[in-house]
Structures are given as structure tokens and as C-alpha cells.
C-alpha positions in Angstrom: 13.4 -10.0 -27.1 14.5 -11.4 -30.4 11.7 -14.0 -30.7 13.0 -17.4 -32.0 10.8 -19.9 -33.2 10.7 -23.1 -31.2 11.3 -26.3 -32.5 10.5 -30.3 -31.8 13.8 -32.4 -31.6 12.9 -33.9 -35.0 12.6 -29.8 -36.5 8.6 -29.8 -36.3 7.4 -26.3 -35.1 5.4 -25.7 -31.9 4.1 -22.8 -33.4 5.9 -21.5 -29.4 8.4 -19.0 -29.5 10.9 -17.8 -26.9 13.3 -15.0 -26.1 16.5 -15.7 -26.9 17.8 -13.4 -23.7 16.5 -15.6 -21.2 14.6 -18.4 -23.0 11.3 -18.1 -21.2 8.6 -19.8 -23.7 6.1 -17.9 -25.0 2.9 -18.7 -27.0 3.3 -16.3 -29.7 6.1 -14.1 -31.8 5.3 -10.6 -30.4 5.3 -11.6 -26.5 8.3 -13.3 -27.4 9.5 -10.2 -28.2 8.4 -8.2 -25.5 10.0 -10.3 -23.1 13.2 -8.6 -21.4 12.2 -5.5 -22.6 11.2 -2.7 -20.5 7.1 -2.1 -20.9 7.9 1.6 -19.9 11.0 2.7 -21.7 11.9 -0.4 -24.3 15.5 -0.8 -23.0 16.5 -4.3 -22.1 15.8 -5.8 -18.6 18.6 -7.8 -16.8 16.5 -10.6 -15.5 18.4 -11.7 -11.8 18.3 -14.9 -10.7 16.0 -15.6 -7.1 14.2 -12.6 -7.6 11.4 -13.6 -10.1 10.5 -12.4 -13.6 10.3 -8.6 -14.4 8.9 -6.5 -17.0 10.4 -3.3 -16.2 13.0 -1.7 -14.7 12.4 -0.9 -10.7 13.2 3.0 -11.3 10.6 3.1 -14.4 7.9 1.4 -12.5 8.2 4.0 -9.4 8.6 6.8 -12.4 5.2 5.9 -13.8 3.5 5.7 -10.4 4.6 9.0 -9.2 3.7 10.0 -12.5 0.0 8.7 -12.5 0.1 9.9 -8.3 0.6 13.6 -9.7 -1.5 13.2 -12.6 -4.7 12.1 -10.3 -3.6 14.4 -7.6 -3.9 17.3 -10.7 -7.3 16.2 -11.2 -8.3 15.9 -8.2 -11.2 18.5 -6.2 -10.2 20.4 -3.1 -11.7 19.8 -0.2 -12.5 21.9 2.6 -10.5 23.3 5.8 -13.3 21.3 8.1 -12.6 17.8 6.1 -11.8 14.9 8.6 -10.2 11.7 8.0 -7.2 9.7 7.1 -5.0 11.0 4.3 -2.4 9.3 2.0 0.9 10.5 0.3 2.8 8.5 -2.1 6.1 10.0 -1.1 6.0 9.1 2.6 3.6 9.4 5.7 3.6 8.1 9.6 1.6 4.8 8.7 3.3 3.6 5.3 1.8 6.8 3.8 -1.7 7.2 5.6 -1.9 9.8 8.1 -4.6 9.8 10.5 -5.1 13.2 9.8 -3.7 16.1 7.9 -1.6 18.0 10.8 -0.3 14.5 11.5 0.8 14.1 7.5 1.9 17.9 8.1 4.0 17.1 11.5 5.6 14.1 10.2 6.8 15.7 7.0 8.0 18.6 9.2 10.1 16.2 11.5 11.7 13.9 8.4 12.9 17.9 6.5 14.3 18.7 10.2 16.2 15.2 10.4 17.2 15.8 7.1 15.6 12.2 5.5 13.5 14.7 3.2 14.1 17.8 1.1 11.9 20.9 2.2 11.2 21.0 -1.8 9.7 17.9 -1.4 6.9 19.0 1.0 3.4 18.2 -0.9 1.1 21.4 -1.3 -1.9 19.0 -1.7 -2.4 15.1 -0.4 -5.1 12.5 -1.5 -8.1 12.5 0.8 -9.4 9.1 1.7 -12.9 7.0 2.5 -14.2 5.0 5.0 -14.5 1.7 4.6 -17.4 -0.4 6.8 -15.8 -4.0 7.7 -17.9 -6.9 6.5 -20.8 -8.0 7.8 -21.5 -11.6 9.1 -24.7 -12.4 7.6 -26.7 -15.8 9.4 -27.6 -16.5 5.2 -23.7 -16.1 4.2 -22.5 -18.9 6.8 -25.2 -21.5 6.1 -24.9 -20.9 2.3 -21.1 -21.5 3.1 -21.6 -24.3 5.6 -24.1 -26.0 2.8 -21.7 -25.0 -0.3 -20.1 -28.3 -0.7 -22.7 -30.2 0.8 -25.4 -32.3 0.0 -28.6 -31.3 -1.3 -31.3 -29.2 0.7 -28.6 -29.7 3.6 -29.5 -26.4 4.6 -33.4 -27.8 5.7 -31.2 -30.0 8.3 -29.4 -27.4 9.8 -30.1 -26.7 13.8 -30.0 -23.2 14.2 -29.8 -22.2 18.1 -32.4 -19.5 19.0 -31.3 -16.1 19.4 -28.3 -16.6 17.0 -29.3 -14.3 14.8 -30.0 -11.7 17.3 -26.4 -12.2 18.0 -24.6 -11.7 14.7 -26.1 -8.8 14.9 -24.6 -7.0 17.9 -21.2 -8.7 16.6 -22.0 -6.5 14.0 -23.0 -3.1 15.4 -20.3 -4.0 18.3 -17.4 -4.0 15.7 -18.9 -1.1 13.4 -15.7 0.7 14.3 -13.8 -1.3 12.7 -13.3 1.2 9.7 -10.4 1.2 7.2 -9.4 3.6 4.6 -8.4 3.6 1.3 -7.3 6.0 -1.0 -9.5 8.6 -2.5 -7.6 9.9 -5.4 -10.7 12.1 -6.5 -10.5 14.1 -3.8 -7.6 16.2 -1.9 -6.8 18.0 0.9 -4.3 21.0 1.2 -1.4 21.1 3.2 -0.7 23.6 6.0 2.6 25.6 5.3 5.6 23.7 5.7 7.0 27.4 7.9 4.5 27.0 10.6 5.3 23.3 11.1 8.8 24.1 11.7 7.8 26.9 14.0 5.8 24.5 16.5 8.8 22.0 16.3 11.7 25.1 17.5 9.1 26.3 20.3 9.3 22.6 21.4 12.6 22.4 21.3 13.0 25.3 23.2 10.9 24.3 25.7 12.9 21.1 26.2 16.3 23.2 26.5 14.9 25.1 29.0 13.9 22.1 31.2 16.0 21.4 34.4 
């Protein structure tokens, strides 16, 4: 903020500039200017020493992602009762968000509103679905084009290959094919059961346990 122009010590411009809040150099007037300044609401950022360089304040940059969450969850198509699969909520789940599934989404938010760490008004009506994905295949072409990257030329004619190898990579393969991640879908969505008939299966439970010996 407040780009100044920046100076040799014999009064030469650089044709740099820098922000006169913290100094940081830039290469021209207008990022100059935008330094220290809030990208989201224009108010001026109090750069902290040790913890790096920011370009917006912490409570705008959550404000925009829950904005964009909301805005892509709006958008996003229904899916059906019989969808299964991981599912993701940007206010909170079991597994930093992800959910194996959405009665375990359901259960967890049902246990954090009965500990009192979340507000029942905060219980989502819909979450983001997500999709498999495959892990990487090892591919016998892929290591010798690796092996030969940095070496010398038609290195890969020279290379030994033991018989069967192949073959082997392979069943690696198909062996770890379960390997699957997930990752957010945010074009699709999946609707929550009713917060009511979580907190019913949690009291039945906890009678049950009061009425053990």
C-alpha cells in the first residue's frame, strides 16, 4: 500500500517500487499497492513477523471459501438415496471432513450437536458427493524412460530386463487396485438424513448403556 518509487543510492530509478507498510519490493506501481491490502475486503493487513507473507485477512479467506462451498453446493445435482461412497463437508466431518459414508457424516454431526462443539443450526441439509480415484499405475515403459532420463543416449537398448518382470508389475497393479482415494465432487450432492432421527439412535444408546449392570 502506498507505492513508493524505488531509488539507486545516487537517485537513479529502478523503475521497482515498494510498500511503504512493510517495504517488500515489488516490480511495478499497482502491486506495490496492493501489498498489505486485503484481496477480499481492501482493509489493511497487519503483516506478523515468523508467520510468512499474507494477502488477506484469515477470517476473509475462510468467508470466501464457505462462500464458494455454498455457492457450488447450490449448484450442485442431487443424487440418489442408493448413492455409495465417501462424502465431504467443509464445516466438519470424522476424517478432516470426508466421511466414509453419509450415515457416518450424519452420526458424527449428531454426536459433535449432543457434545455441544456444534450448533443443531449448523447441521448441513445437503453434503458434496465424492469420486474414486484409481492409484497410479507402474508402467515397465515409465521406469525405463525414468531410469534412461538423464542418461546417455539409446541407454535404454542396454538395459537387462529380467523375464517375467513385466508380468509382475502387473499383479502389483491389479493387487493394489484397492488402493482408491477420494476427492471432492462438488458437482454432485447427497442429502442428509434428518438431524431428529440421528439424535433418536444416540438416546436409545444411551439408554441401553444405563440400563447395563
Amino acid at each position: 500500500m502506498n507505492a513508493q518509487p524505488l531509488f539507486t543510492k545516487d537517485q537513479k530509478p529502478t523503475g521497482a517500487w515498494f510498500c511503504e507498510k512493510c517495504k517488500r519490493v515489488w516490480s511495478s506501481e499497482p502491486d506495490a499497492n496492493r501489498c498489505c491490502v486485503c484481496s477480499y475486503c481492501g482493509k489493511e493487513i497487519i503483516q506478523e513477523n515468523g508467520r510468512g507473507y499474507s494477502t488477506s485477512h484469515s477470517a476473509c479467506f475462510h468467508t470466501e471459501i464457505n462462500r464458494r462451498y455454498e455457492e457450488q453446493l447450490e449448484k450442485a445435482v442431487e443424487v440418489g438415496p442408493d448413492y455409495k461412497g465417501f462424502v465431504y463437508c467443509e464445516h466438519g466431518g470424522p476424517r478432516d471432513g470426508y466421511a466414509e459414508d453419509i450415515d457416518s457424516m450424519a452420526e458424527w454431526w449428531a454426536d459433535q450437536i449432543a457434545e455441544g462443539e456444534l450448533e443443531k443450526e449448523q447441521y448441513p441439509q445437503f453434503v458434496p458427493a465424492c469420486k474414486p480415484e484409481p492409484p497410479d499405475r507402474i508402467d515397465l515403459s515409465d521406469i525405463l524412460d525414468r531410469i534412461c532420463e538423464e542418461g546417455y543416449e539409446d541407454m535404454r537398448d542396454d538395459i537387462e530386463i529380467p523375464d517375467g518382470l513385466e508380468a509382475k508389475l502387473e499383479e502389483f497393479n491389479k493387487l493394489n487396485a484397492h488402493l482408491v482415494s477420494w476427492m471432492i465432487d462438488h458437482t454432485r450432492k447427497v442429502k442428509m438424513p434428518p438431524l431428529a432421527a440421528q439424535q433418536s439412535g444416540n438416546l436409545e444408546v444411551e439408554i441401553e448403556a444405563d440400563q447395563c449392570p
